[in-house]
Residue frames as a rotation matrix with the C-alpha (Angstrom) as fourth column:
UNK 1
-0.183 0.692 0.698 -16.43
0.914 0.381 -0.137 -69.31
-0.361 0.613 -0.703 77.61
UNK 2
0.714 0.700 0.022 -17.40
0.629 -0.627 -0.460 -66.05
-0.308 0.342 -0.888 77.54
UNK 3
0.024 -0.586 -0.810 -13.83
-0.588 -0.664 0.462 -64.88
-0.808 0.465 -0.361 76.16
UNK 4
-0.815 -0.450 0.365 -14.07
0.148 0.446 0.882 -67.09
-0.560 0.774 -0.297 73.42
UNK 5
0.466 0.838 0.284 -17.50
0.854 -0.342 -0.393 -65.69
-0.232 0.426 -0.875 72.30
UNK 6
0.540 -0.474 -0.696 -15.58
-0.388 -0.874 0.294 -61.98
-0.747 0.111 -0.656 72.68
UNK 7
-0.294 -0.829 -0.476 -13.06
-0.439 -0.325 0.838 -63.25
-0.849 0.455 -0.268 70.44
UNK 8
-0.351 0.486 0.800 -15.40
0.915 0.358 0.184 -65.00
-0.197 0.797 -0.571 67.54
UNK 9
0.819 0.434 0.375 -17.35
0.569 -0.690 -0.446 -61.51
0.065 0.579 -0.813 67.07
UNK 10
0.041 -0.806 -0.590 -13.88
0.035 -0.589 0.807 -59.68
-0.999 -0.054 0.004 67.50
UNK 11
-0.770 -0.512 0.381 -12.74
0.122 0.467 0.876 -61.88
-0.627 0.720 -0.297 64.55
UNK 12
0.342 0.871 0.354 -16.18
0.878 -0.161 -0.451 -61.33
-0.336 0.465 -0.819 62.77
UNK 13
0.837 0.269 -0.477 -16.11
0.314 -0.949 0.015 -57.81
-0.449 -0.163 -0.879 63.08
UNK 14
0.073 -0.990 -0.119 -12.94
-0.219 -0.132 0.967 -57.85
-0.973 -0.044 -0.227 62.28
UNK 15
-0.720 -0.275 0.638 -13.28
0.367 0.629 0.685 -59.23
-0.590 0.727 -0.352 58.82
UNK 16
0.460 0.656 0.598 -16.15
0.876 -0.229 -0.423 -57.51
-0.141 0.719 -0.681 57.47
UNK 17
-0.272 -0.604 0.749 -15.38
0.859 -0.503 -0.093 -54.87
0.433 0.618 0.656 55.33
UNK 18
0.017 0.332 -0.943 -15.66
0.695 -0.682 -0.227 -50.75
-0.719 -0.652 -0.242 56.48
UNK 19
0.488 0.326 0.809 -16.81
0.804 -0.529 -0.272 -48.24
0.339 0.784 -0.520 54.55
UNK 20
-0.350 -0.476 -0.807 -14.20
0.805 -0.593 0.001 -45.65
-0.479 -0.650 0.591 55.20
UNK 21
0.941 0.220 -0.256 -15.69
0.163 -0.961 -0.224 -41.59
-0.295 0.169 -0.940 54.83
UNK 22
-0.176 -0.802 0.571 -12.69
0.971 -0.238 -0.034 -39.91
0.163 0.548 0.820 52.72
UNK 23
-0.805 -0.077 0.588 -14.61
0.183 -0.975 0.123 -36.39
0.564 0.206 0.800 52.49
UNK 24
-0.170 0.974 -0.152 -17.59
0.962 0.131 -0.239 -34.76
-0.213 -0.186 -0.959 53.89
UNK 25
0.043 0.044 -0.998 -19.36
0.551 -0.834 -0.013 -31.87
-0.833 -0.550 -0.060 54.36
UNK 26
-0.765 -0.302 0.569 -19.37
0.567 0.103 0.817 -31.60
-0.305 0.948 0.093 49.93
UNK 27
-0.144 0.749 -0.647 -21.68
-0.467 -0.627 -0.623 -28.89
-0.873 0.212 0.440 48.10
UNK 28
0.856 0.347 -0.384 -21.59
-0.481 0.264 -0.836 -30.26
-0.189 0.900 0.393 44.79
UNK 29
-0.351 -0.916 0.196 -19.28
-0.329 0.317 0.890 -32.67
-0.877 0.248 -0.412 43.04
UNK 30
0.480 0.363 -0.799 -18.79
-0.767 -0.269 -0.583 -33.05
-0.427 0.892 0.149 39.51
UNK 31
0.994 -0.001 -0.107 -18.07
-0.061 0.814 -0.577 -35.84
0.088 0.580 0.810 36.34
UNK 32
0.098 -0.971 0.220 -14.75
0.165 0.234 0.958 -37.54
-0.981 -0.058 0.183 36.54
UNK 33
0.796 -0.364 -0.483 -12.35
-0.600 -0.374 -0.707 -36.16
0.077 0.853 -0.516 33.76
UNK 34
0.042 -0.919 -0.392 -9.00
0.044 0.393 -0.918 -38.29
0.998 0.021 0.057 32.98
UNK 35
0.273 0.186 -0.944 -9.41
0.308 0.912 0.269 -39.46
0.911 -0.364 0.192 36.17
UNK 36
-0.951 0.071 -0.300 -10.23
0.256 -0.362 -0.896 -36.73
-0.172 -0.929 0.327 38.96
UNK 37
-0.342 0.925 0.168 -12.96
0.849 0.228 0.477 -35.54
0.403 0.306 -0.863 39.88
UNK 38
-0.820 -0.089 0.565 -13.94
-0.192 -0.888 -0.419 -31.97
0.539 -0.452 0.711 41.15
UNK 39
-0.286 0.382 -0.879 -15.20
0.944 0.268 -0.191 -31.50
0.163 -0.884 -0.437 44.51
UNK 40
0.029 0.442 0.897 -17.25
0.027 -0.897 0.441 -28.19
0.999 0.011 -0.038 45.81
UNK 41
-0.010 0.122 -0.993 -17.07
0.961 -0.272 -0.043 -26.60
-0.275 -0.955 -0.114 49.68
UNK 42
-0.057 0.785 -0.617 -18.50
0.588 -0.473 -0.656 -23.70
-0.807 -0.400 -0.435 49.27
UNK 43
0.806 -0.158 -0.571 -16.58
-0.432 -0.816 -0.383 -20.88
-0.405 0.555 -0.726 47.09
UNK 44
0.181 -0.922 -0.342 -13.75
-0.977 -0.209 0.048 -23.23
-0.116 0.325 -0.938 46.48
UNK 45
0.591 0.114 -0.799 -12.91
-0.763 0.401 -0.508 -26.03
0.262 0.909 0.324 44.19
UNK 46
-0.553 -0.816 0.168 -10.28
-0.725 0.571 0.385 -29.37
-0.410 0.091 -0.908 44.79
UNK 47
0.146 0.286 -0.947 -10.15
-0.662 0.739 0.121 -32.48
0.735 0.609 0.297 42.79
UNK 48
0.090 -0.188 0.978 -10.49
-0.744 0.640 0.191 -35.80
-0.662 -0.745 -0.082 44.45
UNK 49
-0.758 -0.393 -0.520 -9.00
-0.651 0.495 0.575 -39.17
0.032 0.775 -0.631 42.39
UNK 50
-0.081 0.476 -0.876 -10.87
-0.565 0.702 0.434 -42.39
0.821 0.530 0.212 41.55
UNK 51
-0.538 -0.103 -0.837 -10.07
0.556 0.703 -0.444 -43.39
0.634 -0.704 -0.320 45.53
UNK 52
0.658 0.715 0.239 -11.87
0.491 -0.647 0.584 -40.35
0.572 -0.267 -0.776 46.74
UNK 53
-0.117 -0.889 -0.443 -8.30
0.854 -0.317 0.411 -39.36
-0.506 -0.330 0.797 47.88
UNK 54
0.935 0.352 -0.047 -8.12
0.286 -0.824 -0.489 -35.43
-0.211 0.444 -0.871 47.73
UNK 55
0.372 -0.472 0.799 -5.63
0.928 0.195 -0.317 -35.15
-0.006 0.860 0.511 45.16
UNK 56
-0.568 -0.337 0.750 -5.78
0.399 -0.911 -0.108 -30.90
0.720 0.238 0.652 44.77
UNK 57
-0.509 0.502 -0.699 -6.72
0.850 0.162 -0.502 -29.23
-0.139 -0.849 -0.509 47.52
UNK 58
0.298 0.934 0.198 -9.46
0.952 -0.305 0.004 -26.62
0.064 0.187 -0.980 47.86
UNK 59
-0.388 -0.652 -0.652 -8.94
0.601 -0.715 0.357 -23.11
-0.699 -0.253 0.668 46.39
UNK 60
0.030 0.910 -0.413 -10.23
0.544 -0.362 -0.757 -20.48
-0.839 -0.202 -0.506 45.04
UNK 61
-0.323 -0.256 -0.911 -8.97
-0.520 -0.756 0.397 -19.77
-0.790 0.602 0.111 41.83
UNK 62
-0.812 0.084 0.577 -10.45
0.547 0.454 0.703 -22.91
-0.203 0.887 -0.415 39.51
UNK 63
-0.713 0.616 -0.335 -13.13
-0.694 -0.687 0.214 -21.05
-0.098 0.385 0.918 37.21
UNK 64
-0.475 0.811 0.341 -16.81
0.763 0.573 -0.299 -22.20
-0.438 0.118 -0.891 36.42
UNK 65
-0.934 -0.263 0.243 -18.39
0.314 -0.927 0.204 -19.79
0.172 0.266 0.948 34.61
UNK 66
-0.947 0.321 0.024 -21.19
-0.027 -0.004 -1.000 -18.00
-0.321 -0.947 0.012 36.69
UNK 67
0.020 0.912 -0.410 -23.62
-0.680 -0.288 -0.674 -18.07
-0.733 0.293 0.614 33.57
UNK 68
-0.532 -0.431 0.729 -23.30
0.028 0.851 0.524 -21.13
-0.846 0.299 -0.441 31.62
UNK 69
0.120 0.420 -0.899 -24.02
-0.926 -0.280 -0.254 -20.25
-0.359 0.863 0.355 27.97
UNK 70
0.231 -0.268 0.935 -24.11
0.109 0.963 0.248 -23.80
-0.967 0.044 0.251 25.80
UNK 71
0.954 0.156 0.257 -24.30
0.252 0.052 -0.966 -22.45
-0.164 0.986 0.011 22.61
UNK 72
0.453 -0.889 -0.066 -20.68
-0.891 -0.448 -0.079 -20.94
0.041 0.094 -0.995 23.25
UNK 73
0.447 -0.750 -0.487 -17.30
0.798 0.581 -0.163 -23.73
0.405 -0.316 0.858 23.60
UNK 74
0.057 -0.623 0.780 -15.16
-0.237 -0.767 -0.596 -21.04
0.970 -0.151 -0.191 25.15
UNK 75
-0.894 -0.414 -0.169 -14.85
0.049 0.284 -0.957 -20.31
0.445 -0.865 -0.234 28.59
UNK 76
-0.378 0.847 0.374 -18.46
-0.918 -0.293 -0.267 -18.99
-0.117 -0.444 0.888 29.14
UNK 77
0.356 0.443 -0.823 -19.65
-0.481 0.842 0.245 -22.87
0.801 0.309 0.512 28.33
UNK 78
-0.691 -0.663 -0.289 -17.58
-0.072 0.460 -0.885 -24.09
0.720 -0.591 -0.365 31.58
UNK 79
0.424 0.895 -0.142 -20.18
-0.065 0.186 0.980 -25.74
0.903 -0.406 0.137 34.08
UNK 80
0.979 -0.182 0.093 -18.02
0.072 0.734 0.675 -27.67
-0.191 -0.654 0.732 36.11
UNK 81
0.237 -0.970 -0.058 -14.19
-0.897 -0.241 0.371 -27.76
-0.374 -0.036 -0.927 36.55
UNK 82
0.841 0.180 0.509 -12.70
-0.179 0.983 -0.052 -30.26
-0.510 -0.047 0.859 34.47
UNK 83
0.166 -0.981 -0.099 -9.52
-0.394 -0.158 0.905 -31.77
-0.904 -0.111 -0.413 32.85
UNK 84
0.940 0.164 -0.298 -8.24
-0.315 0.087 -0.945 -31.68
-0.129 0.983 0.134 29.04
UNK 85
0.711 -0.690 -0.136 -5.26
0.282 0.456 -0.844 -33.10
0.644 0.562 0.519 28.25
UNK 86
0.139 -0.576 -0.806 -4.15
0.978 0.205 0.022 -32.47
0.153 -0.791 0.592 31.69
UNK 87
-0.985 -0.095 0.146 -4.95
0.037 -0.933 -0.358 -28.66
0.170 -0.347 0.922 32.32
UNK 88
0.180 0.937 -0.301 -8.17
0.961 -0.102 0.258 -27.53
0.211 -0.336 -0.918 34.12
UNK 89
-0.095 -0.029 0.995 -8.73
0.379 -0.925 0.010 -23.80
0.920 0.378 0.099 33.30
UNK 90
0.239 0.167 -0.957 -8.41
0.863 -0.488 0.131 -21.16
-0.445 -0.857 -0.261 36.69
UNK 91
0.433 0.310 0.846 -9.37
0.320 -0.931 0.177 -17.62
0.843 0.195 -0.502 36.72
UNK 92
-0.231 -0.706 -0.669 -7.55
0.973 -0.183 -0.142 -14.84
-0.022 -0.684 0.729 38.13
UNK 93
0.765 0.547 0.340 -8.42
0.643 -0.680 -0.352 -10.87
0.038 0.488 -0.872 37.80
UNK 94
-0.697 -0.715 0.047 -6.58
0.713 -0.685 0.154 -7.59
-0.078 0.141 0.987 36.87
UNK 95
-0.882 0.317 0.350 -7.60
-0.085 -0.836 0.543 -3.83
0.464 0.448 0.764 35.71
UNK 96
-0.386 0.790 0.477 -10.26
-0.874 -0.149 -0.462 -3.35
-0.294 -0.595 0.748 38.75
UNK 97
-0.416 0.396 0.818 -11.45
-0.365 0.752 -0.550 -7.17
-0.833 -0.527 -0.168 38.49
UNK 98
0.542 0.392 -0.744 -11.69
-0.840 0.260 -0.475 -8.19
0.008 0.883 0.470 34.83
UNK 99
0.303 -0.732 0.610 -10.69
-0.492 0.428 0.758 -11.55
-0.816 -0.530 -0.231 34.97
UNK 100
-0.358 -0.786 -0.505 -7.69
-0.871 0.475 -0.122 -13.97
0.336 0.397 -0.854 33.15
UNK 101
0.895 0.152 0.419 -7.27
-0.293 0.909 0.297 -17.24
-0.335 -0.389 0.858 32.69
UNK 102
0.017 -0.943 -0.334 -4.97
-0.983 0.045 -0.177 -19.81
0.182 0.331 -0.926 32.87
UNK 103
0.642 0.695 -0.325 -4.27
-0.634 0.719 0.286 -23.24
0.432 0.022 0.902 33.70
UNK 104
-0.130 -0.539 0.832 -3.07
-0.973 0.232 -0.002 -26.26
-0.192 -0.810 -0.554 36.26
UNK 105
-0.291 -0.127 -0.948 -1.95
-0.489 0.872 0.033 -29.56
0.822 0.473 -0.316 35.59
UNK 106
0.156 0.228 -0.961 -2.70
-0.093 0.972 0.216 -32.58
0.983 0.056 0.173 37.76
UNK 107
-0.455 -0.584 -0.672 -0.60
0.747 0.159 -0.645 -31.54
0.484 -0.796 0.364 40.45
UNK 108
0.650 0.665 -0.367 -2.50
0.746 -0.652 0.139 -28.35
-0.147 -0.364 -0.920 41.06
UNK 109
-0.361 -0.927 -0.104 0.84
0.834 -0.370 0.410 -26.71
-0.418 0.062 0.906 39.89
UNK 110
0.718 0.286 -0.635 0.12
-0.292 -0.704 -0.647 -23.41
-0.632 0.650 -0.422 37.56
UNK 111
-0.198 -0.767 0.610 1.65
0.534 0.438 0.724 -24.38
-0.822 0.469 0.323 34.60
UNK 112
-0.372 0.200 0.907 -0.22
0.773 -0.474 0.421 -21.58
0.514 0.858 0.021 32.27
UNK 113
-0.517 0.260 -0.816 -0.49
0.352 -0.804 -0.479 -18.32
-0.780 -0.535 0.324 34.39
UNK 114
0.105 0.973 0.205 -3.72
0.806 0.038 -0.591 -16.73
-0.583 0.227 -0.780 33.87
UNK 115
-0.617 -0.185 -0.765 -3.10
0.055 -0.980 0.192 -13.78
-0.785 0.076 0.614 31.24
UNK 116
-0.917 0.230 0.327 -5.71
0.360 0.832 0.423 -14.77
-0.175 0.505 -0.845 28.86
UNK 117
-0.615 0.788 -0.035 -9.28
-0.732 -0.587 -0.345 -12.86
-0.293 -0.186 0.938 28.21
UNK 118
0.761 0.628 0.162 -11.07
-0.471 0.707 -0.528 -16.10
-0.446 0.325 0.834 26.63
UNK 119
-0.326 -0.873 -0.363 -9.59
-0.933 0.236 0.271 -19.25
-0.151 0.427 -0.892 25.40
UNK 120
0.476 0.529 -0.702 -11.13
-0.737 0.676 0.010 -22.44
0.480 0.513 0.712 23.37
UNK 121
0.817 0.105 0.567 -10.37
-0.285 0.928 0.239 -26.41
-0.501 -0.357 0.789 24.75
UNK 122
-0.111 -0.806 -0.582 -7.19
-0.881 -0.191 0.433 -27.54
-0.459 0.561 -0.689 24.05
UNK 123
0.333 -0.133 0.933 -6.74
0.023 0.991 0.133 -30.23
-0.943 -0.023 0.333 21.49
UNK 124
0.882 -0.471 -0.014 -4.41
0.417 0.793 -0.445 -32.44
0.221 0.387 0.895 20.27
UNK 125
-0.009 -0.816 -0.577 -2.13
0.981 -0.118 0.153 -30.44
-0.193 -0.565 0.802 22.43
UNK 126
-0.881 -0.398 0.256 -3.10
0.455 -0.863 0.221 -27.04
0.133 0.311 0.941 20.92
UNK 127
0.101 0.995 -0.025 -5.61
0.989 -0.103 -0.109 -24.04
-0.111 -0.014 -0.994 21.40
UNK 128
-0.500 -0.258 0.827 -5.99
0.357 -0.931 -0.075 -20.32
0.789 0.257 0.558 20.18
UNK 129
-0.277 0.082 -0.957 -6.75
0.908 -0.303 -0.289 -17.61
-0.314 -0.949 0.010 23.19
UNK 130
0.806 0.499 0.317 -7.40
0.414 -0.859 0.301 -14.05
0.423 -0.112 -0.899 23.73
UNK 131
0.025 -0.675 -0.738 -3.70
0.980 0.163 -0.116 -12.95
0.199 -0.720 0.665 24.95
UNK 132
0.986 0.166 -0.009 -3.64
0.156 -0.905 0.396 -9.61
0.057 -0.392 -0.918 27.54
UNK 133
0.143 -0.971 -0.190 -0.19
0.975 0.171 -0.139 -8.22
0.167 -0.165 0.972 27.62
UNK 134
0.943 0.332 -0.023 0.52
0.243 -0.641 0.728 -5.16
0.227 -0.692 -0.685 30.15
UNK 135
-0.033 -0.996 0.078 4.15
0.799 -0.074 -0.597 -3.22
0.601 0.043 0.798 29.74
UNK 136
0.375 -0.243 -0.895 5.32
0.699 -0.560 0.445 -1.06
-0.609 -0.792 -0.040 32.32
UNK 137
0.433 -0.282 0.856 6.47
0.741 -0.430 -0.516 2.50
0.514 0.858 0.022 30.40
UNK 138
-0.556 -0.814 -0.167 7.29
0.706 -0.357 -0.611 4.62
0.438 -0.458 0.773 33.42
UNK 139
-0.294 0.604 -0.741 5.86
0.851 -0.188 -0.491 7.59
-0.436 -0.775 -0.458 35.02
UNK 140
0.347 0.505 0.790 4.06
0.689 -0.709 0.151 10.39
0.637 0.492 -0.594 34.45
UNK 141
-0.543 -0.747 0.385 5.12
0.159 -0.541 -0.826 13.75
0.825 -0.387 0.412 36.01
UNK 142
0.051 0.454 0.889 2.66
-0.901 -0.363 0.237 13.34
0.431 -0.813 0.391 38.72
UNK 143
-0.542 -0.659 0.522 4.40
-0.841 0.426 -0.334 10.00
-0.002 -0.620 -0.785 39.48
UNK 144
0.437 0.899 -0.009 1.65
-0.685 0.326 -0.651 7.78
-0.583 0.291 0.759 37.81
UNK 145
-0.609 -0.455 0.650 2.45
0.138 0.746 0.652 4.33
-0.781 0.486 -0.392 36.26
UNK 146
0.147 0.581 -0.800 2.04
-0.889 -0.278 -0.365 4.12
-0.435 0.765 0.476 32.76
UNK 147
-0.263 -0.231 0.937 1.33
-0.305 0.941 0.146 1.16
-0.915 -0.247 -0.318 31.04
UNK 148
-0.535 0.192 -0.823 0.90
-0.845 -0.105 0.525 -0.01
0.015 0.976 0.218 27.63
UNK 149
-0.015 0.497 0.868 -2.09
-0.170 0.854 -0.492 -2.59
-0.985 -0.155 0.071 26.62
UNK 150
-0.163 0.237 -0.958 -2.31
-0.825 0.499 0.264 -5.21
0.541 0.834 0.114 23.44
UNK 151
-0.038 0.604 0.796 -3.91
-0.468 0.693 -0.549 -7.46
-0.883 -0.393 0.256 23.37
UNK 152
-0.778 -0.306 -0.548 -3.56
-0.625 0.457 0.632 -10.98
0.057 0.835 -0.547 20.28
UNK 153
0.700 0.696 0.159 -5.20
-0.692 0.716 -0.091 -13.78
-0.177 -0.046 0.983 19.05
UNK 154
-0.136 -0.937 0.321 -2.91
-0.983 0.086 -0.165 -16.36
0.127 -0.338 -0.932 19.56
UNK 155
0.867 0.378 -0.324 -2.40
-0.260 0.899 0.353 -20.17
0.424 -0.223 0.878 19.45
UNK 156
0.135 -0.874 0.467 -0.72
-0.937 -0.266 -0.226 -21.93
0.322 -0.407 -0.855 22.10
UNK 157
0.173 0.595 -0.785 0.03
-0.313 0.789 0.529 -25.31
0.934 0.155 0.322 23.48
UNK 158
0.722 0.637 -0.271 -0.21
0.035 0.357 0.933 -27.13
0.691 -0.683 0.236 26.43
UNK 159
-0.163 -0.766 -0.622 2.94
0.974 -0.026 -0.224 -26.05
0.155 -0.643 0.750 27.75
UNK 160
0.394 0.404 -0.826 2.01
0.602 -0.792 -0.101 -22.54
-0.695 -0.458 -0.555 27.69
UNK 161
-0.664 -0.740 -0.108 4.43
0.359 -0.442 0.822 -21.66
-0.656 0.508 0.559 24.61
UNK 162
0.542 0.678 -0.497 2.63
-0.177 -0.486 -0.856 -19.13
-0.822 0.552 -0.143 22.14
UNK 163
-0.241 -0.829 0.504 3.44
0.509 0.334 0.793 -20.44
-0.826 0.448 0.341 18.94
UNK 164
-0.041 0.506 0.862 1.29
0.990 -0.097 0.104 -18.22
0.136 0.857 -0.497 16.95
UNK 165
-0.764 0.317 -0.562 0.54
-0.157 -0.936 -0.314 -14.28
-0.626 -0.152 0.765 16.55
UNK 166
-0.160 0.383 0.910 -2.75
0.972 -0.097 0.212 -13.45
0.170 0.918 -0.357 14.40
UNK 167
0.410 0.382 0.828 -4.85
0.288 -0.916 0.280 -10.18
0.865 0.124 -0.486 14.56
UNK 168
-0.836 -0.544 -0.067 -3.86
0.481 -0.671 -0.564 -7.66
0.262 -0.504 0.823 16.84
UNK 169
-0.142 0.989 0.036 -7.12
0.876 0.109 0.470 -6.69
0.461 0.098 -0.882 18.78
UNK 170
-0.726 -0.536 0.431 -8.29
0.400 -0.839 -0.369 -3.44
0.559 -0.096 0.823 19.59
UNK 171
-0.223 0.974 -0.044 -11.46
-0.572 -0.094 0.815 -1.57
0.790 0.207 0.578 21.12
UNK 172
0.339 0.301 -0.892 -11.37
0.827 0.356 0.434 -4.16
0.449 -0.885 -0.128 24.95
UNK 173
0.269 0.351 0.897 -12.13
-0.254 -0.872 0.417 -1.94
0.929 -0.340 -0.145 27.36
UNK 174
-0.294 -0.271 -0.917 -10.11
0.400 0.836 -0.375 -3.03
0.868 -0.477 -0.137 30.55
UNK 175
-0.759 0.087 0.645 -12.64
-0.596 -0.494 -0.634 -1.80
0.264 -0.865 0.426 33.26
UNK 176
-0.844 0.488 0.222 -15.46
0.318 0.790 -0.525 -3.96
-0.431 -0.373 -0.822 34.82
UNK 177
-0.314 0.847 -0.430 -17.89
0.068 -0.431 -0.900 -1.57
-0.947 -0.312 0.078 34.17
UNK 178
-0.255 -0.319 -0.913 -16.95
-0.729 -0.557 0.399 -1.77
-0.636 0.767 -0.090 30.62
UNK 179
-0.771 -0.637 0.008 -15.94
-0.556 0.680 0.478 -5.06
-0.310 0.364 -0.878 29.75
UNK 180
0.817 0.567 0.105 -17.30
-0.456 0.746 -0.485 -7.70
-0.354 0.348 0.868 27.39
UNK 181
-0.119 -0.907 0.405 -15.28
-0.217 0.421 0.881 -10.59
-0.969 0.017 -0.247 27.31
UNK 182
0.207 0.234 -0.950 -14.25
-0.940 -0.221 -0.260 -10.56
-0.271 0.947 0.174 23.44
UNK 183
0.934 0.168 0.316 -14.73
-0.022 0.908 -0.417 -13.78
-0.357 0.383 0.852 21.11
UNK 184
-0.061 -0.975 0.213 -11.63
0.148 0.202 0.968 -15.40
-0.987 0.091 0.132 20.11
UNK 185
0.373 -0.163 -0.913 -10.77
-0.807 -0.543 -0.233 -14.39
-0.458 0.824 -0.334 16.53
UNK 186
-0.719 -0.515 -0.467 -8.40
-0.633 0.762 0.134 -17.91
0.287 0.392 -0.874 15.53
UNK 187
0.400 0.333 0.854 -10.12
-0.712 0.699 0.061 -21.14
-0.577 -0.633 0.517 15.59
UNK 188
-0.778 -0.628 0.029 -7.87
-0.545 0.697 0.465 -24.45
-0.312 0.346 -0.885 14.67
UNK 189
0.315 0.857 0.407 -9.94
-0.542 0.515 -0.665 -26.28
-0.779 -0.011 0.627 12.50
UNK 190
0.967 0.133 -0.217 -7.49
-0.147 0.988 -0.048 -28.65
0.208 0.078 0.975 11.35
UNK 191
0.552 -0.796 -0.248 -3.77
0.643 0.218 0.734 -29.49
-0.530 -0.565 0.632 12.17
UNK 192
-0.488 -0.704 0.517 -2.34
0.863 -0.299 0.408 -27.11
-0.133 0.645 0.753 9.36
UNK 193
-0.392 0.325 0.861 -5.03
0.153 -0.899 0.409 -24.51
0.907 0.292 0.303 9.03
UNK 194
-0.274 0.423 -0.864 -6.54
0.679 -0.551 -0.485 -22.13
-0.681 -0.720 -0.136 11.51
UNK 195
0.207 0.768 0.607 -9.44
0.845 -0.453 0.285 -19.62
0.493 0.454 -0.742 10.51
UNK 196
-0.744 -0.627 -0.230 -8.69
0.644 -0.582 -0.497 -15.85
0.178 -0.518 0.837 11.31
UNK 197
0.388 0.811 0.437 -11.28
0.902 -0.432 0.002 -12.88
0.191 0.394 -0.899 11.37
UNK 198
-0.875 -0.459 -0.152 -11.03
0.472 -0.880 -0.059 -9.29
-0.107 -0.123 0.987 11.13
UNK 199
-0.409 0.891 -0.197 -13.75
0.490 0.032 -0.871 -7.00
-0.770 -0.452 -0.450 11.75
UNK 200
0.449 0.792 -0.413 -16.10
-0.416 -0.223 -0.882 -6.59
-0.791 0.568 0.230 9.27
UNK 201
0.076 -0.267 -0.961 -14.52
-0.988 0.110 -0.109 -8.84
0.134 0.957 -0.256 6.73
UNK 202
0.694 0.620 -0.366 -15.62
-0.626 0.771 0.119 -11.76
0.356 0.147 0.923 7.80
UNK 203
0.537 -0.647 0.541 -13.19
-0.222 0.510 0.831 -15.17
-0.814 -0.567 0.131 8.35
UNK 204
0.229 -0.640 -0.734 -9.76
-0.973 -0.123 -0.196 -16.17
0.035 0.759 -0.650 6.69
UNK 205
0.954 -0.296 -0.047 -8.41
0.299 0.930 0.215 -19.94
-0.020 -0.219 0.975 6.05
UNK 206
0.560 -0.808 0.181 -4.64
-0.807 -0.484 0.338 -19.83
-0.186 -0.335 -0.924 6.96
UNK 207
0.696 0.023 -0.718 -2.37
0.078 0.991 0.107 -22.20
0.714 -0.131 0.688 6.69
UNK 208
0.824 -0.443 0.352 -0.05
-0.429 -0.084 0.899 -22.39
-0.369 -0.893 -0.259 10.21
C-alpha cells in the first residue's frame, strides 16, 4: 500500500511543471532587441535569448554611455546595450584612455573593431561615424614612435566597409584630459543624400 501511495505522488510530482532558474545573481537587465536581451553582473554585460539561455557571455567591452544625454542619437544617447540590424555597439580605448567604438554581431564575434570616436544607429544597413586612423612613421632619434593622426567623417555599413570619405577633421585632441568626443559631421538623411558640415559654414546636401 504504502508503495503505491509513493508512486502516485512520484507520478504527480513528476508531471507538474518546474520552473527551471537559467541565471541569477543579475544587476540590471534590459529591453529585448531582435531578440536578445542584455543582462548586467556588475561591470560586465552578456545577452541572454528569448529562453533566458545566455547566448553572449559576460564582458567588458559592450558600451552604455555613463551619462545618458536624450537629446543626442549618437553614442552618448546609449542607456542600455542593444541590437540594430544585428550589431550592438562596444567600446574600447587608445591615446591614454580615450575611447573607440565598434561593433558585435549576434555571436558576440567583433565584426566592426572599435576605431571610431562617435557613430549614429545604423539604418537600412548604413551609418556615418567619426573614423580615428593612427600610422606608424618611425622613430625619432631618441628612439620614440612617431605616429601620424586623421581623423574622417565617414559612412559605413554593417559589414564594416567605409564606403564614404567626407570632411577631413581637425582640432581632436587625443588625450583624456583634453578630449571632447566630436559630433559627427555626415548625417544620411535619405538613401541618396547625406548632409555634410564644415566649420563655420554651416550644413551641405550631397548627393552619395
Amino acid at each position: 500500500m504504502k508503495k503505491r501511495i509513493f508512486l502516485w505522488v512520484f507520478t504527480i510530482l513528476v508531471a507538474l511543471p518546474i520552473s527551471a532558474q537559467v541565471l541569477q545573481n543579475i544587476d540590471e537587465i534590459a529591453p529585448f532587441s531582435e531578440g536578445l536581451a542584455a543582462v548586467r553582473k556588475g561591470q560586465q554585460w552578456g545577452f541572454i535569448n528569448e529562453e533566458g539561455k545566455l547566448v553572449i557571455e559576460f564582458r567588458d567591452d559592450i558600451y552604455t554611455s555613463p551619462k545618458v544625454d536624450v537629446t543626442k542619437t549618437d553614442v552618448l544617447s546609449v542607456k542600455y546595450p542593444m541590437f540594430n540590424e544585428g550589431l550592438c555597439l562596444i567600446k574600447n580605448t587608445v591615446e591614454d584612455g580615450v575611447p573607440v567604438f565598434g561593433f558585435i554581431d549576434k555571436t558576440g564575434a567583433v565584426v566592426i573593431k572599435p576605431q571610431f570616436l562617435n557613430v549614429f544607429p545604423f539604418k537600412n544597413g548604413f551609418t556615418t561615424a567619426v573614423l580615428f586612423d593612427k600610422t606608424f612613421k618611425g622613430e625619432n632619434e631618441f628612439k620614440l614612435k612617431i605616429y601620424e593622426y586623421k581623423f574622417f567623417d565617414v559612412r559605413l555599413n554593417t559589414a564594416g566597409e567605409i564606403t564614404d570619405y567626407f570632411e577631413k577633421r581637425d582640432h581632436i585632441q587625443m588625450t583624456i584630459k583634453r578630449y571632447e568626443m566630436p559630433e559627427i559631421g555626415a548625417k544620411i538623411i535619405s538613401e541618396n543624400l547625406v548632409a555634410t558640415q564644415k566649420a563655420g559654414k554651416g550644413w551641405s546636401i550631397n548627393k552619395l
